[in-house]
C-alpha positions in Angstrom: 0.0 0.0 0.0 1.5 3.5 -0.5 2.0 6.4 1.3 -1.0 8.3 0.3 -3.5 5.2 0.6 -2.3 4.5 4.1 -2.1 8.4 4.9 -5.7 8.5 4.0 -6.6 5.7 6.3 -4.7 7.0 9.5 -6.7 10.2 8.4 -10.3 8.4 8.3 -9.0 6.9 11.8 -8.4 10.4 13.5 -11.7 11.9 11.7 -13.7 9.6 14.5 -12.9 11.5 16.7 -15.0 14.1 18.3 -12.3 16.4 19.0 -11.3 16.2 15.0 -14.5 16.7 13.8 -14.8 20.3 16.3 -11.4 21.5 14.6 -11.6 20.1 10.8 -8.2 18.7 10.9 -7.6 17.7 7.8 -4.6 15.9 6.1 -1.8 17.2 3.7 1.2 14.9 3.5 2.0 11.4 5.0 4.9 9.7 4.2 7.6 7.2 6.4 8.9 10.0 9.0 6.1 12.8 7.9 2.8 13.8 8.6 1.3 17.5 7.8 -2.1 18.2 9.0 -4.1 21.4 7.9 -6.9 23.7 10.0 -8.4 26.3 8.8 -9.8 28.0 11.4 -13.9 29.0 12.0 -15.2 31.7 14.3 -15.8 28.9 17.1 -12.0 28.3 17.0 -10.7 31.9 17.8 -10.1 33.5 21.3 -11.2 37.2 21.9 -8.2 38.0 20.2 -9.2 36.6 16.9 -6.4 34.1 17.4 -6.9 30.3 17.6 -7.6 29.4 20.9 -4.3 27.6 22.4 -5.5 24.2 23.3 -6.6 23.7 19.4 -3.0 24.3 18.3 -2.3 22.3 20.9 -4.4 19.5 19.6 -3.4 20.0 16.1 0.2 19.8 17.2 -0.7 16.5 18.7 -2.3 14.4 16.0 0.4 15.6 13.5 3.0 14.2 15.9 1.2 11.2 17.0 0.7 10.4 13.0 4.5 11.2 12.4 5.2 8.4 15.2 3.0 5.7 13.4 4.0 6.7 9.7 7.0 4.3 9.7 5.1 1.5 11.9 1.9 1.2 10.2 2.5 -2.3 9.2 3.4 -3.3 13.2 0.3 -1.4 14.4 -1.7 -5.4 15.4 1.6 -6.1 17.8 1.8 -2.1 19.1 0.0 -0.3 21.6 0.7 4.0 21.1 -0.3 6.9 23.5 0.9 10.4 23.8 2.4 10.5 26.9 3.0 13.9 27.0 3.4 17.0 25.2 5.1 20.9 25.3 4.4 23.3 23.4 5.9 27.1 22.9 3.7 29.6 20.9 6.3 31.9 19.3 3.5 34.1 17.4 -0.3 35.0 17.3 -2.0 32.7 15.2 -4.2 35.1 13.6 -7.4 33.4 12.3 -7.2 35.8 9.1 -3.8 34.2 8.8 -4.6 30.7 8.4 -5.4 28.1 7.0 -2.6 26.7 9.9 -0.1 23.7 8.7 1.7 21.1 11.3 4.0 19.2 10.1 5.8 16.1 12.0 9.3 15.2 10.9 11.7 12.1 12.0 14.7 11.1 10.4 15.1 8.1 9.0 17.7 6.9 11.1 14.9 7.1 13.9 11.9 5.0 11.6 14.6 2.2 11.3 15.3 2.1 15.1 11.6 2.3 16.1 10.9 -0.9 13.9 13.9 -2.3 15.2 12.6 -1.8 18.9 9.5 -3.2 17.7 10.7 -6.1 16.5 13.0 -6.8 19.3 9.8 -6.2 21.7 11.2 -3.1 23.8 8.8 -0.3 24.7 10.0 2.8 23.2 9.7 6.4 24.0 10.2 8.4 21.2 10.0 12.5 21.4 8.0 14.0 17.7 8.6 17.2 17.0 5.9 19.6 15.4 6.0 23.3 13.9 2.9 25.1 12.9 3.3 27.6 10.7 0.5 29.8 9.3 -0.5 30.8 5.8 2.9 33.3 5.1 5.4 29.8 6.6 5.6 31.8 10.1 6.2 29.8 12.6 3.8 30.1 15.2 4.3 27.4 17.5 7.1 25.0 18.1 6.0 21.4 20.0 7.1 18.1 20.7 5.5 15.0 22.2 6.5 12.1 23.5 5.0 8.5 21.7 5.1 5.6 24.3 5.4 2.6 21.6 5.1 -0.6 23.6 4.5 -4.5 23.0 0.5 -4.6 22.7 -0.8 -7.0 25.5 -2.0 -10.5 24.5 
């Protein structure tokens, strides 16, 4: 299956949730190492400010990384359980509901891919930090997160 048809899939997965359905996170890229999710944002989604309210970045930040940290393992998913454990996040600009639609985007190296499915395979629970940017229309940054996937053995 390639990138795009299993993209889609992880996509459809995450759209079942209520909390994607609110925001209308959609998908851009997935790839081995990538994921890029979109929002453009409605008038239910901005603060007084007229700036996305900070828990949906938040949010958005989240399902791009916890996507990144499945990309590579999507074949392992039956023997894998996956949480966020936990997340930071640093808003370096207003995100400026004018300025959107808002991109996230999830990168890790190959290098890390290959030792995730490595730890897989060798049944050892991993905890792998995913960074995120969000960037607005323009490609400002206006937040800078990372998360940290608990990959483990799923129980039998």
């Amino acid at each position: 299956m390639d990138s795009a048809t299993m993209g889609d899939l992880v996509m459809a997965g995450f759209k079942k949730l209520g909390f994607i359905q609110f925001t209308g996170i959609d998908a851009v890229d997935f790839a081995v190492g990538r994921n890029v999710v979109s929002m453009a944002p409605k008038p239910e989604h901005l603060n007084h400010n007229g700036d996305i309210h900070a828990a949906l970045l938040f949010g958005m930040a989240e399902t791009a990384a916890m996507g990144a940290s499945i990309s590579g393992i999507v074949d392992l998913m039956g023997d894998t359980f996956i949480v966020a454990r936990d997340g930071k996040i640093e808003y370096l600009a207003r995100a400026k509901g004018e300025a959107g639609p808002f991109l996230a985007t999830s990168e890790l190296s190959p290098e890390t891919v290959a030792q995730t499915r490595a730890d897989i395979a060798a049944g050892v629970e991993i905890e792998l930090v995913v960074p995120v940017t969000i960037t607005d229309t323009t490609g400002k940054a206006v937040a800078s997160a990372a998360f940290t996937a608990v990959i483990r053995p799923r129980r039998k």
